[in-house]
N, C-alpha and C positions, 0 to 999 in steps of 0.2 A: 060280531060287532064289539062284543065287548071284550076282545082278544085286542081289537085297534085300538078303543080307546085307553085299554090300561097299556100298550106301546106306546101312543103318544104320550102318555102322564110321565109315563119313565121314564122318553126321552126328553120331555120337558122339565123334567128332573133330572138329568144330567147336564142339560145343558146350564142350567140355573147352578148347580154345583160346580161345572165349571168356567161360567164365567164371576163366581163368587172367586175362584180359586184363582182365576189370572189379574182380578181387580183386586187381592192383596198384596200382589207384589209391588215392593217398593221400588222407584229408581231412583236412582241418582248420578248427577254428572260430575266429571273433574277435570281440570287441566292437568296433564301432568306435568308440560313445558314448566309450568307457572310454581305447581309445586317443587317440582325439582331445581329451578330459580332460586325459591325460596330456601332450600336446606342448606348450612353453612359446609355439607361436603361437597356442596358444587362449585364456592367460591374458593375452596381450598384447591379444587380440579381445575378451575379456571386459571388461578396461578400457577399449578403446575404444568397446566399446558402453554402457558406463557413464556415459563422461561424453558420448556423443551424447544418452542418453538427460535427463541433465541439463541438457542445454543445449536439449533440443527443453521440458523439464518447466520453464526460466527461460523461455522465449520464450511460453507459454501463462500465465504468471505476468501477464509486461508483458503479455497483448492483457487478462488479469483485470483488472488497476492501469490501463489505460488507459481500459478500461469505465465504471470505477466515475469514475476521473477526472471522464471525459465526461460523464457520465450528476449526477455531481453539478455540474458547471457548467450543466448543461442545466437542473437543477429550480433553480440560483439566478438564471440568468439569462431563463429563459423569460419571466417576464411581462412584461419589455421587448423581444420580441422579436415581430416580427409573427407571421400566423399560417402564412405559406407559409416562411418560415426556420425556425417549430419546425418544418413539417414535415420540410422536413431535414435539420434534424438530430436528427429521430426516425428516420428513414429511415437515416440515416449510423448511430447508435446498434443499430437493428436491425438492420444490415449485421454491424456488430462484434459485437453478441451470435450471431449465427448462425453467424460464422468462431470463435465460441470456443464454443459448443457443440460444434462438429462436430472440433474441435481433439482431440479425444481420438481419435478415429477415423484423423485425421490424422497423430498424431503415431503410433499402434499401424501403422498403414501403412510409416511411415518407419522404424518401427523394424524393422520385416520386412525391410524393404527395404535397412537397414544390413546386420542379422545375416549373411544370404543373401550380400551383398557381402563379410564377412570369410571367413566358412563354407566359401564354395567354393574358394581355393587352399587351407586346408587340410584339405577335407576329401577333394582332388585329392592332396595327398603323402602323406594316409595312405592312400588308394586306391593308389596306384603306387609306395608301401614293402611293401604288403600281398602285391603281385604279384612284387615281386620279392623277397620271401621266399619265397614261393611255388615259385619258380622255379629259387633255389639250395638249396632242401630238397627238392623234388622232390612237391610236394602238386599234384596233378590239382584241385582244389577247395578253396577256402578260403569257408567260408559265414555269415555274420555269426550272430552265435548269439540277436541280436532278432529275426530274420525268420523264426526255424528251429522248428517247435515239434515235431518228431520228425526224426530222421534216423539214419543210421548211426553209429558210434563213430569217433571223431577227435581230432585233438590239437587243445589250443589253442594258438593260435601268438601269442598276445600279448605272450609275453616276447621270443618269437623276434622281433617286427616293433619291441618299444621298443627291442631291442635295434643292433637297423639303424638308428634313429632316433638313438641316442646318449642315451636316456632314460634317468635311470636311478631304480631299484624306490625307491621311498620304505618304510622300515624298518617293519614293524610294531612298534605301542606293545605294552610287556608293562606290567602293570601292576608298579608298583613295589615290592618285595620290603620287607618293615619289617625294619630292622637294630635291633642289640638297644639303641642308644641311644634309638630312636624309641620302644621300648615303654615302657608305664609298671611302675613293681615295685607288685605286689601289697602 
């Protein structure tokens, strides 16, 4: 009997130490959409993906303007031309229509393929600002609050990590108060 009761104490005493041990940890949630918004290298990526996107949407322009070029020397000068040179240059015209159909595809590729290429160092320093606030406040868990659709109660630490970044809060707008010049006399 008293084999059980000092089992149960100890397991009551485990269990006491370990739910002391899971009620310390801290959580906390973040955007990171929102953080990463925030940092002035996304608005730098944004531009540059802007004018990649413009320069890939000029480059689909000229293969358009070179088509059409082609395509009208072709119906002016075909009937002087034998029949095995239109074929070539039926062949070379369906060439270029097929590299600008598919040109959309191409360029939605390379655009993927930009983004991705800006994205990942910053979305690596808001990862490794996020851990190490994490770290100097003492949070066991920081959990993105898009991926999270129930969990425990937690802080967010958005301000905490703009604030490691050197971000700083953009003001909200109030709306503007009418002073008595502005109104009209009855």
């Amino acid at each position: 009997m008293k084999k059980l009761i000092a089992v149960v104490v100890f397991g009551i005493a485990i269990l006491g130490l370990t739910n002391s041990a899971f009620s310390q940890n801290k959580i906390g949630y973040i955007s990171t959409e929102e953080l990463i918004g925030a940092m002035p290298e996304a608005e730098t990526a944004t531009n540059q993906l802007r004018d990649y996107q413009s320069a890939l949407q000029q480059q689909g322009a000229e293969m358009q303007a070179e088509l059409q070029e082609k395509d009208s020397a072709f119906q002016k000068d075909s009937i002087k031309m034998t029949q095995s040179t239109k074929d070539l240059k039926r062949a070379d015209l369906m060439a270029l229509y097929q590299k600008l159909t598919g040109w959309s595809n191409v360029m939605q590729q390379k655009m993927q393929e930009k983004q991705q290429e800006l994205l990942i160092p910053i979305r690596s320093k808001a990862v490794e600002n996020i851990k190490a606030v994490a770290k100097e406040n003492g949070y066991s868990y920081i959990l993105d609050q898009n991926s999270v659709i129930a969990g425990p109660p937690g802080d967010d630490v958005l301000a905490l990590v703009k604030k490691k970044l050197n971000i700083k809060e953009a003001p909200a707008k109030t709306p503007a108060a009418k002073t008595p010049a502005a109104t009209k006399p009855k």
